[in-house]
C-alpha positions, -999 to +999 in steps of 0.1 A: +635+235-256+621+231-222+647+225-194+631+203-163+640+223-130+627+205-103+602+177-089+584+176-056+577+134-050+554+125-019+566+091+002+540+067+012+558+057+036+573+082+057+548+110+049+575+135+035+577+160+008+608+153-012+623+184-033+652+178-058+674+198-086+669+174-113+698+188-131+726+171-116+704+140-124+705+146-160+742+162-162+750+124-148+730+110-173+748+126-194+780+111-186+765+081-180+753+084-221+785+090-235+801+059-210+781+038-228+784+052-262+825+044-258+813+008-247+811-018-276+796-045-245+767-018-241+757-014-278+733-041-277+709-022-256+694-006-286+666+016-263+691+037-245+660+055-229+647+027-208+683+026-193+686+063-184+647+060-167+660+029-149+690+051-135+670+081-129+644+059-112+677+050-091+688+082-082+652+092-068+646+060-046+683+068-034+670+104-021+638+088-012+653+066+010+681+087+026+652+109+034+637+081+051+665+073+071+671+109+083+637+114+092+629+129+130+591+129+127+587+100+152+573+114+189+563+114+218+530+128+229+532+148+267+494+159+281+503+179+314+473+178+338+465+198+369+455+181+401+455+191+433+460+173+473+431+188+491+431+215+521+408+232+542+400+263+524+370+278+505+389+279+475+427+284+461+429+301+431+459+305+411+473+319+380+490+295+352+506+316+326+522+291+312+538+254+309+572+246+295+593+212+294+628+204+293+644+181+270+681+202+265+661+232+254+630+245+274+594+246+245+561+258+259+533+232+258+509+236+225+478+260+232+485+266+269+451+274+289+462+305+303+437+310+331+428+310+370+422+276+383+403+269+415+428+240+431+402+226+450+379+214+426+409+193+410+406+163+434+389+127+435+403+123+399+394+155+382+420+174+366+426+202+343+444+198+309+470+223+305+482+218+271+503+190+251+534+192+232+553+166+209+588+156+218+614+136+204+623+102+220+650+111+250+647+123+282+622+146+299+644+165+322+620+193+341+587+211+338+585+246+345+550+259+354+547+301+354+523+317+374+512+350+369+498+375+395+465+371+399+462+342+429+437+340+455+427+322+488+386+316+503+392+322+537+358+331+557+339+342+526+362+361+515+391+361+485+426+374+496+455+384+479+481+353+479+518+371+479+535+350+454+571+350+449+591+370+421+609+341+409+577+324+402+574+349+366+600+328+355+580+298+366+586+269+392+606+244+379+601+207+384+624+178+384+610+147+362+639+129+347+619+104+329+626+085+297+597+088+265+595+067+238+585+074+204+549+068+196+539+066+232+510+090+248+525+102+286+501+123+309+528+141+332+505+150+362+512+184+383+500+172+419+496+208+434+494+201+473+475+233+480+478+230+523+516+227+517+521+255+494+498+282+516+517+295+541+503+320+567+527+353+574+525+358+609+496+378+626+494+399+595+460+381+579+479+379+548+493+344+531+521+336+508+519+312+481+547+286+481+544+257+457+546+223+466+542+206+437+550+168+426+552+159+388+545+120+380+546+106+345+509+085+345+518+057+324+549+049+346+526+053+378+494+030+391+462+044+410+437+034+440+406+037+435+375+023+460+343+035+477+326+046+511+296+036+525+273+054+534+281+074+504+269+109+522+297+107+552+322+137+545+358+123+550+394+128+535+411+092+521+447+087+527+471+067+505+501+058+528+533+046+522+562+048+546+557+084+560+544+100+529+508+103+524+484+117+492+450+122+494+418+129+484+380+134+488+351+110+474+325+122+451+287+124+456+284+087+443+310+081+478+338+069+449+372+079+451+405+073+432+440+084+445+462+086+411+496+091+397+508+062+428+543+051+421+549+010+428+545+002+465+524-016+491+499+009+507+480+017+537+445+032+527+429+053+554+398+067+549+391+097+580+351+109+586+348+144+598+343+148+637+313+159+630+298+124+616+307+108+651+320+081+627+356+063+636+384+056+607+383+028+583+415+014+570+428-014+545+465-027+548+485-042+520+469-020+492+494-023+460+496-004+434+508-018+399+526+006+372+502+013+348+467-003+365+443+010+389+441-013+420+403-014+432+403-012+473+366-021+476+338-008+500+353+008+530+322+009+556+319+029+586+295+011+610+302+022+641+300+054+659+338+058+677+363+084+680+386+095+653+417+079+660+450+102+642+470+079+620 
């Protein structure tokens, strides 16, 4: 006589594997058996097997459902991008070892592009992809970004060494404090300000690497974006807001966007290079709406004038 161990039942519905002893199920059935044996109200059910698969049917949607109820698959999706604030230097090159987040416990992002990333070419909306990770709904405390040894600066042609802190092999952490929901994509942008985080050490020719580094959750931010004309003029585009400014650089097409903006009236500056004889062009009243990308317009320079400092 064959004894039924076990079943392994797929739900539909929450996408689960489902494994059970199925002999407690029958040693009940078994008592439920002799219960109604010892009823004369229950003697008219003359297929006592249709009664025992309706109860054992029972006893499965019970442990179908409880695993429903108990079920922690539903996430949050967290992309962490690189950008960067530009600064005048050939290039800035550092070292990501790795990315880890904070949500009571720290987890290292999925498939983590361990590589050297040249800072400066992360501007005027490009960005790197670090890695993702799936969370559970709560609250996304820090970010921790690890840096390894291997970090240069361009200065003159030339790569130097950039002196970087031991406490950064444990990794920089970042405050973010930000609520996720379940089911929701978040792009948590790393806004490394390369000019702040270079910092010269004296009249040795050497520089230390100091991280500056701002962390904004994307969908809970807006972004400026406009264009320049002539499209050639070299120039720097400020986003400013009370004494805090971000920035960027326009593409060859002369089209810029200034991202990861939290809700606030702006001042958009846009500064040409001394070298263009060309004079500042500014917009007042710029805001910036959670989640859309406000479109400043054309900003032309049309006459030649000195670069006034804002």
């Amino acid at each position: 006589m064959f004894r039924i161990i076990g079943v392994i039942l797929r739900s539909a519905d929450c996408n689960t594997l489902i494994m059970f002893d199925l002999v407690g199920v029958l040693s009940l059935l078994k008592t439920v058996k002799c219960c109604i044996l010892a009823s004369d109200t229950l003697k008219k059910y003359k297929d006592m097997r249709k009664l025992f698969r309706m109860v054992g049917y029972c006893l499965m949607a019970g442990l179908i459902l409880s695993s429903c109820d108990n079920d922690d698959s539903k996430m949050a999706k967290i992309k962490v991008s690189l950008v960067d604030a530009p600064a005048d230097y050939e290039s800035v090159l550092v070292d990501v070892l790795d990315v880890k987040v904070n949500t009571g416990e720290w987890q290292s992002l999925e498939n983590v592009e361990k590589k050297v990333y040249d800072l400066l070419k992360l501007t005027n909306g490009e960005e790197a992809l670090l890695g993702e990770i799936e969370l559970p709904e709560g609250e996304l405390q820090e970010v921790r970004l690890v840096l390894g040894a291997n970090n240069k600066l361009g200065v003159n042609g030339e790569e130097l060494d950039l002196d970087t802190p031991s406490a950064m092999q444990s990794g920089l952490k970042i405050k973010i404090h930000s609520q996720i929901v379940a089911g929701v994509t978040y792009n948590l942008v790393l806004d490394f300000d390369a000019a702040k985080s270079i910092v010269k050490a004296g009249n040795s020719g050497k520089y230390n690497l100091k991280p500056v580094i701002r962390a904004k959750m994307e969908a809970m931010t807006g972004a400026i974006k406009g264009v320049i004309d002539p499209v050639e003029t070299e120039c720097t585009v400020y986003a400013i807001v009370g004494t805090d400014s971000i920035s960027t650089y326009p593409n060859e097409a002369g089209e810029f966007l200034i991202r990861a903006l939290e809700a606030d009236t702006y001042k958009v500056v846009v500064i040409p290079t001394l070298e263009s004889g060309l004079g500042e062009v500014a917009k007042e009243n710029v805001e910036v709406v959670v989640g859309e990308i406000t479109d400043a317009g054309t900003f032309t320079f049309e006459t030649p004038a000195e670069t006034a400092a804002f």
